[in-house]
C-alpha positions in Angstrom: -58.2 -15.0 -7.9 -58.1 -18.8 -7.4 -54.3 -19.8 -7.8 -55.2 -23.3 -10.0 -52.1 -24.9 -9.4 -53.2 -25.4 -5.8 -55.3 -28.4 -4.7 -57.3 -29.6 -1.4 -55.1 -31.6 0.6 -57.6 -34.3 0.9 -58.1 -34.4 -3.2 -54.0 -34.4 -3.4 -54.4 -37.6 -0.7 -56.5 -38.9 -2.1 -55.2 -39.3 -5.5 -51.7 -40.0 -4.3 -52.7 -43.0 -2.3 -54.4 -44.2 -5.1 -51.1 -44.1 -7.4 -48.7 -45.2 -4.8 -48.6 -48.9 -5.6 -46.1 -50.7 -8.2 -48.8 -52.0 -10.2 -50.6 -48.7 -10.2 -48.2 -46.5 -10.9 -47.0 -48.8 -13.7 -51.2 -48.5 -14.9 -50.7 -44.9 -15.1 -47.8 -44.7 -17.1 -49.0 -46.8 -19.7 -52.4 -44.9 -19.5 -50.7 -41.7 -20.0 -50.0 -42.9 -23.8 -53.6 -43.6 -24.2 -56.8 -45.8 -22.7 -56.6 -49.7 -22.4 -58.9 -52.3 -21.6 -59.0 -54.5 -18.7 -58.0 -57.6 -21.5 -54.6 -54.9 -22.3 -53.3 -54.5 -19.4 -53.7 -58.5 -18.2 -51.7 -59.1 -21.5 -48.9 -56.1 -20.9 -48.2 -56.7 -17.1 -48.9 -60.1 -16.8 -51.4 -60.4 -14.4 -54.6 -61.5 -13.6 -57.8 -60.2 -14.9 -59.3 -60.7 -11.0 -55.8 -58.2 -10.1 -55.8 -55.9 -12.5 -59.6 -54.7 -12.0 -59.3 -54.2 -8.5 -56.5 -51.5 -9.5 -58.7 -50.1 -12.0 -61.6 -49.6 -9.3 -59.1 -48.0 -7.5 -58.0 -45.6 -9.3 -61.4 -45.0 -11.1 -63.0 -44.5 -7.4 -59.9 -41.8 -6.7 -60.9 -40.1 -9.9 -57.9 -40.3 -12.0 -59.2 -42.7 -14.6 -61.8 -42.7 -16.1 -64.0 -45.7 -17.3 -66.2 -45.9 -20.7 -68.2 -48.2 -22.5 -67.9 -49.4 -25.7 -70.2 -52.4 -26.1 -69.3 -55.0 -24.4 -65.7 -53.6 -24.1 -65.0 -51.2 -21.3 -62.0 -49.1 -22.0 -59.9 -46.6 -19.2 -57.9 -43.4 -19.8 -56.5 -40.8 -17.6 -58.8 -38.4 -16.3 -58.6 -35.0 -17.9 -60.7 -32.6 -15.9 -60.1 -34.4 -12.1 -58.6 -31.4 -9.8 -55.5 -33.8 -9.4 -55.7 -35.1 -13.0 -51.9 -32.8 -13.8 -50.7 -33.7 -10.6 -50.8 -37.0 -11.5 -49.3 -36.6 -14.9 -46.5 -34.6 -13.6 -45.8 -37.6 -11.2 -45.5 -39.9 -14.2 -43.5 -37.8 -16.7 -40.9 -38.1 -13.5 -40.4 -41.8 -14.0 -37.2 -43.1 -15.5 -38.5 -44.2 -19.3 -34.9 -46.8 -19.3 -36.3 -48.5 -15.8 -36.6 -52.0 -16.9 -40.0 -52.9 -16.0 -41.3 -49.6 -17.7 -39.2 -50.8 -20.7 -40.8 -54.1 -20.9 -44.1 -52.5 -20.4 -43.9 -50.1 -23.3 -43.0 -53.0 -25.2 -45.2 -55.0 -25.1 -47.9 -52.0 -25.1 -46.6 -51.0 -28.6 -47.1 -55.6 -29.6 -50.9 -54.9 -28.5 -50.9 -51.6 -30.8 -49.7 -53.6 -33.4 -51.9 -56.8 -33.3 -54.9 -54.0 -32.9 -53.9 -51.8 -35.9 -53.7 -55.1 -37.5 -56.9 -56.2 -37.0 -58.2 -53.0 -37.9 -56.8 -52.8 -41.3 -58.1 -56.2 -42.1 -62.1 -54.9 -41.5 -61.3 -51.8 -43.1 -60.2 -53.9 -45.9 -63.1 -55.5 -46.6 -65.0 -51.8 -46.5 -62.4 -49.9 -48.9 -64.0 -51.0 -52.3 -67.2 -49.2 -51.1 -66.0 -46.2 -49.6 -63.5 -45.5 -52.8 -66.6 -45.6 -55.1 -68.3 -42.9 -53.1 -64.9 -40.8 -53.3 -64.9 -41.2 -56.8 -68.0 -39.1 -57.1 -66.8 -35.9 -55.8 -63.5 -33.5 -55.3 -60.7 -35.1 -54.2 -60.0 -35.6 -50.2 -57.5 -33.0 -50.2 -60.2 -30.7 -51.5 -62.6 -31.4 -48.9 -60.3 -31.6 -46.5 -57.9 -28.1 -47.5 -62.0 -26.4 -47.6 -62.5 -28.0 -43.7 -58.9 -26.2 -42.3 -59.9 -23.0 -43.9 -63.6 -23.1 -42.6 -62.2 -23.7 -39.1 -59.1 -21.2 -39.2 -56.4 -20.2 -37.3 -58.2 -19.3 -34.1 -56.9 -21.7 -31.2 -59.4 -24.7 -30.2 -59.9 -25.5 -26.8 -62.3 -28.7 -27.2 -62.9 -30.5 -30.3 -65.7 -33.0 -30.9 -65.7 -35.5 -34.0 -69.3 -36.6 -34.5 -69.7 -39.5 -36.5 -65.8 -40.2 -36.6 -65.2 -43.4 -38.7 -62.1 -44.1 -39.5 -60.7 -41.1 -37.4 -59.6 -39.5 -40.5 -60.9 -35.9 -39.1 -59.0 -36.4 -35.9 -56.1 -36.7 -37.3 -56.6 -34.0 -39.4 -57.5 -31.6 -36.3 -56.6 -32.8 -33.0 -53.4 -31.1 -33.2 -54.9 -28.1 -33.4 -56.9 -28.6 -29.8 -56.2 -29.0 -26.3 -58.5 -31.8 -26.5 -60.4 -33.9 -28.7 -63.2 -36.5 -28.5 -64.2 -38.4 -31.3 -68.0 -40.0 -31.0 -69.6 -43.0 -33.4 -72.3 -45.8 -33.1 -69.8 -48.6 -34.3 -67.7 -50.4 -32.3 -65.4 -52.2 -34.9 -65.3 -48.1 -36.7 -63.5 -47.5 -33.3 -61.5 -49.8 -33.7 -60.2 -48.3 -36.7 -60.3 -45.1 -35.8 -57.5 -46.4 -32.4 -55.5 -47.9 -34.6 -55.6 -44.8 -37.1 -54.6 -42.6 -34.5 -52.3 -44.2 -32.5 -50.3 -44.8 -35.5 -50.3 -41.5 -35.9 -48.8 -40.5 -32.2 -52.5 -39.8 -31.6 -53.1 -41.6 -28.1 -54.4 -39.4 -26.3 -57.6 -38.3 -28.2 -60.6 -39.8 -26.5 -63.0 -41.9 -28.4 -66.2 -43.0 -26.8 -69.2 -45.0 -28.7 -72.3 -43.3 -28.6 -75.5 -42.5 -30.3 -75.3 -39.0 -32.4 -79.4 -38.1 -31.3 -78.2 -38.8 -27.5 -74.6 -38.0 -27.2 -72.5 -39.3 -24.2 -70.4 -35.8 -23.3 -71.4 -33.1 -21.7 -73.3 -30.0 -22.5 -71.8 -26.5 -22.9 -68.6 -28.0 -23.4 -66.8 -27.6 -27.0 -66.0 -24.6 -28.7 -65.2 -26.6 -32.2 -68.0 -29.2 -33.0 -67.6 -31.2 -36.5 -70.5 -33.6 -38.5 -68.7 -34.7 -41.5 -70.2 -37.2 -44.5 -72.7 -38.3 -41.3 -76.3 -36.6 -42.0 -77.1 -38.3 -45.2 -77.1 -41.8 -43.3 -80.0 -40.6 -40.8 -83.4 -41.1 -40.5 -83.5 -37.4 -38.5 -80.4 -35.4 -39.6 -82.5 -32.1 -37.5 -82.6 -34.2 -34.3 -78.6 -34.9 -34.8 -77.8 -30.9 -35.4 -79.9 -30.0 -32.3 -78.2 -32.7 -30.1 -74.5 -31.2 -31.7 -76.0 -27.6 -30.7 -76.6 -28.4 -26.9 -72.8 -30.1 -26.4 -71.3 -26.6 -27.8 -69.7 -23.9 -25.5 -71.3 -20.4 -25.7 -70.2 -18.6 -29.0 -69.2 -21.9 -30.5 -68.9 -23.3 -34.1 -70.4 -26.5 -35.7 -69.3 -27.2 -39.3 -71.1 -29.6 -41.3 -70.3 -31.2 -43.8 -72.2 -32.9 -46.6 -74.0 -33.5 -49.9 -75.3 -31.6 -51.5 -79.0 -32.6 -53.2 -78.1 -35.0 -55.9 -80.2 -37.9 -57.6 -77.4 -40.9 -57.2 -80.8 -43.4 -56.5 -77.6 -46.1 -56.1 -76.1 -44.8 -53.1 -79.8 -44.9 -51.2 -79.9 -48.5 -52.2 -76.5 -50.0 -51.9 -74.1 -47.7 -49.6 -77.2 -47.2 -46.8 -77.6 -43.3 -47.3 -81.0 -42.5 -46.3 -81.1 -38.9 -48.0 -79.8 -38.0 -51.1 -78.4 -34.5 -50.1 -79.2 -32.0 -48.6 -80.3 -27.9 -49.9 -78.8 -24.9 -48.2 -82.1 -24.0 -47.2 -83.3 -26.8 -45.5 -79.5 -27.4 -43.5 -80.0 -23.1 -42.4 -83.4 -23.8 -41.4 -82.3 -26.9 -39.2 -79.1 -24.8 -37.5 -81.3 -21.9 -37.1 -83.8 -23.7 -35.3 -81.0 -25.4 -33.2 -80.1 -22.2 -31.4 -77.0 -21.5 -34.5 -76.3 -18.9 -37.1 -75.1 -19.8 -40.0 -71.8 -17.6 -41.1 -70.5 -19.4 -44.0 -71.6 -21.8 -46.6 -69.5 -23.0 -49.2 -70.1 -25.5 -52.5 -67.4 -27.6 -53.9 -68.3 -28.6 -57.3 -66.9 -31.4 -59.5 -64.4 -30.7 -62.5 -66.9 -32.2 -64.6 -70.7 -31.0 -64.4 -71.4 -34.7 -64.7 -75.0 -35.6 -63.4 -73.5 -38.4 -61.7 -71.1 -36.6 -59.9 -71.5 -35.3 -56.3 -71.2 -31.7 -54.8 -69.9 -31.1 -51.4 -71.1 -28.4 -49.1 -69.8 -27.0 -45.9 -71.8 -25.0 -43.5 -70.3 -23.3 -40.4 -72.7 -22.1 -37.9 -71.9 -20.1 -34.9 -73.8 -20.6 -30.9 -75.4 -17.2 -30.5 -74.2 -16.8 -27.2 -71.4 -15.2 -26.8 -68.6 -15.3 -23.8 -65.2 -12.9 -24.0 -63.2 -16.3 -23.0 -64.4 -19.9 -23.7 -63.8 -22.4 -21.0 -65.3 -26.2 -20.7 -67.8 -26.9 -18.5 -65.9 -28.7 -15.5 -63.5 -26.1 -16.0 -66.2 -23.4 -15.1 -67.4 -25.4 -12.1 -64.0 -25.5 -10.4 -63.2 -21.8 -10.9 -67.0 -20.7 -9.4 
């Protein structure tokens, strides 16, 4: 058996090279708490933009941070799955939090937080009228919500992809149940609400990445806990989006979907952008079963009121039919072969 708490010397080297300069190390620990830009880390340590990229290439080309797009933004985290990636975490989890220039660099870290979760709130703001008047159509949140925690149970969760996140609502709800979590959407400024949602929350260190849901940017094979909520109904091809959320799952692992279920609410096609009005347990199976998934459950939450202008709300869970004794991500397969 492979002991994985040993590493190559030259990956070890490598990476502790990379981290052994003030600035650097000072990247890392505020990294640790979550990803940055380029524009963040200028602001919190006071230098250059010219400076502070260099150490970013540095420590990107040693492979313990990683880089990701976001539009025109480019945003950096710690690496995850890098052989030296705990190494490196150990090493800063040694550093004295009451050393003055860490001090002044959480500080003004949790001043950016602010002026970002501020900025958030104001464009969520302007979107609140409309989203409340969808709510108002269906079971409460709580509902929806209490019906998601059941579907996905107690069993532990590994990885945990958000598809479609939004305003990271379903992060927050169940990224503390996972070892690691990635939430995916199409909208930058959505992102944006989603950081400052979870952050707030002492949700750093979930990893958010924007991306199309018909060609997602994570790998295959790689999360045992897959989630589509309130996301079909706004595509043109919901099937194309459930085989793309079929290929990033591990062996034996679940997608849950959740969605409307066929309604006639003309109103919400023409002012709220959905492009289907619901969706029949029939057609969803079909689309799961010819992604490579079994359906195992499938549940209907109905309104109070059988009012025709009320919405129901369905959840399907659906199972990968392969099946593995043990479920381990991708990279962590690679490393132990």
């Amino acid at each position: 058996m492979i002991d994985q708490s040993a590493l190559p010397f030259p990956v070890l080297l490598c990476a502790m090279k990379a981290a052994a300069e003030e600035t650097r190390l000072r990247m890392l620990a505020l990294l640790n708490d979550g990803e940055l830009t380029v524009s963040d880390m200028t602001d919190i340590l006071g230098q250059s933009q010219p400076r502070i990229s260099r150490h970013l290439k540095l420590l990107t080309e040693a492979g313990i941070v990683e880089r990701h797009r976001e539009g025109a933004w480019a945003f950096f985290r710690m690496a995850d799955r890098h052989p030296a990636a705990g190494a490196i975490r150990d090493l800063v989890a040694h550093l004295d939090p009451s050393d003055q220039r860490l001090a002044g660099d959480r500080a003004r870290l949790k001043a950016a937080r602010q002026a970002r979760a501020e900025a958030a709130e104001a464009h969520f703001s302007r979107l609140a009228d409309n989203w409340d008047k969808v709510r108002s159509l269906h079971v409460p949140e709580e509902a929806v919500e209490a019906a998601i925690i059941e579907a996905v149970g107690a069993k532990p969760v590994q990885a945990f992809l958000d598809l479609g996140t939004g305003t990271g609502r379903m992060l927050q709800l169940l990224a503390p149940l996972a070892s690691r979590a990635v939430g995916v959407d199409a909208s930058h400024a959505m992102l944006s609400v989603a950081r400052a949602n979870l952050e707030r929350t002492g949700l750093a260190k979930v990893q958010l990445q924007q991306g199309d849901i018909h060609a997602l940017p994570v790998e295959h094979d790689a999360f045992d806990l897959v989630l589509i909520h309130q996301v079909l109904h706004y595509l043109d091809d919901p099937a194309r989006a459930l085989r793309e959320a079929a290929a990033v799952l591990a062996p034996g692992g679940r997608l849950l979907v959740v969605d409307f279920a066929p309604h006639m609410l003309e109103f919400l096609r023409e002012g709220h952008a959905h492009r289907r009005l619901g969706f029949a347990d029939e057609q969803l199976r079909g689309w799961l079963e010819e992604a490579g998934l079994d359906v195992v459950a499938h549940r209907d939450l109905k309104p109070e009121q059988n009012h025709p202008e009320q919405l129901t709300v369905s959840l399907w869970l659906a199972r990968d039919r392969r099946v593995v004794t043990d479920f381990q991500p991708r990279s962590t397969q690679r490393e132990v072969a």
